[in-house]
C-alpha positions in Angstrom: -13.6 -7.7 -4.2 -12.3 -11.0 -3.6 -9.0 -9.7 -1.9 -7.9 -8.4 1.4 -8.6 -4.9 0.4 -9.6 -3.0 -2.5 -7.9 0.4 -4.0 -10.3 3.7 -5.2 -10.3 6.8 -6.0 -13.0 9.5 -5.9 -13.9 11.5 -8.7 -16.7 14.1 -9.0 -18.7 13.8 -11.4 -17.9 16.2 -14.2 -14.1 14.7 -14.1 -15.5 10.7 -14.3 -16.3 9.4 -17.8 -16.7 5.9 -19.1 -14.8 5.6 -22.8 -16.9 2.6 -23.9 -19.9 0.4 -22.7 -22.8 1.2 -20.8 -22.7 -0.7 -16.8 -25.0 -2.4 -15.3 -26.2 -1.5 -12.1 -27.1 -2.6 -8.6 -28.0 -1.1 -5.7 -26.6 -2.1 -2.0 -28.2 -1.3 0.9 -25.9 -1.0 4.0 -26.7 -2.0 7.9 -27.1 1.8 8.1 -29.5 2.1 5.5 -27.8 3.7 3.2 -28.4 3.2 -0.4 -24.7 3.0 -2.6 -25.0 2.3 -6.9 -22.2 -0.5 -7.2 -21.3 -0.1 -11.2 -20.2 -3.4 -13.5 -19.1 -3.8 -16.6 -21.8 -5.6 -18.5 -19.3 -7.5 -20.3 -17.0 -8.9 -18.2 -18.3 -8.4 -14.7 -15.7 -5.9 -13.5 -16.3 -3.8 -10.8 -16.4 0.1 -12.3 -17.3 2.8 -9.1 -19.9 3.0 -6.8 -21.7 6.4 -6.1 -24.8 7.5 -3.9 -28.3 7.1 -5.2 -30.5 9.4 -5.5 -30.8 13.5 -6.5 -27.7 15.6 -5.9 -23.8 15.7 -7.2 -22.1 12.2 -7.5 -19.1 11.6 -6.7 -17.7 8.3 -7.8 -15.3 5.6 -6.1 -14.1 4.7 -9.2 -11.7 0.8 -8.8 -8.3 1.8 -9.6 -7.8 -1.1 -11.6 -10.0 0.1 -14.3 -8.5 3.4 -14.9 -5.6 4.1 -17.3 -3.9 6.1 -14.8 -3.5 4.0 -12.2 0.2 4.4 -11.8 -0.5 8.1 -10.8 -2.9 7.4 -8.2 -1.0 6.6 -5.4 -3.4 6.2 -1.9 -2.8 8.5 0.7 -5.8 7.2 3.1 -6.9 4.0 4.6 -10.8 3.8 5.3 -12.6 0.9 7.5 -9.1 -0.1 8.9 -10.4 -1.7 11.7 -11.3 -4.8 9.7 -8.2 -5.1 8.0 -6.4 -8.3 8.7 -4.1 -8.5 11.2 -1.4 -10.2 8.8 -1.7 -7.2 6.7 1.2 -4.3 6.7 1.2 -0.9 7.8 1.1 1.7 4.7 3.2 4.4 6.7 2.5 8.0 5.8 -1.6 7.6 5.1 -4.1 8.7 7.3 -5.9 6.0 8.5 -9.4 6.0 9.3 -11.2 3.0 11.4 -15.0 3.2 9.9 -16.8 5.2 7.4 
């Protein structure tokens, strides 16, 4: 993401639509093995959501940034907090979660 943390928010499905351009797609394989759909915009190279691959409901961790309600979606959770940088603040109130 290019920053010390990134913001999303997950959506399922039948509540996530995109208003305008079709993304391009690529598939990232964790250490795990587990296969995640990271979404683009084919214009501008914005990161859109990622998802699962594969059959079954999506849900989508869609980038804050690229939604037009972003001022309503305020985080209440902090995943993969134990590589967060130590000259980062604690976000008070969020449940904080240390891997995935």
């Amino acid at each position: 993401t290019g920053t010390a943390f990134r913001v999303t928010v997950p959506a399922p499905e039948e509540h996530y639509r995109i208003t305008k351009g079709t993304p391009k797609i690529y598939i990232k394989t964790a250490a795990s093995g587990a296969r995640r759909a990271q979404a683009f915009c084919g214009e501008c190279g914005s990161h859109l959501y990622a998802t699962s691959v594969g059959d079954g409901p999506k849900v989508y961790g869609i980038r804050v940034g690229t939604t037009r309600q972003r001022e309503q979606l305020i985080p209440s959770k902090q995943i993969w907090h134990r590589s967060a940088l130590p000259w980062l603040p604690e976000f008070g109130g969020m449940t904080t979660v240390e891997e995935q």
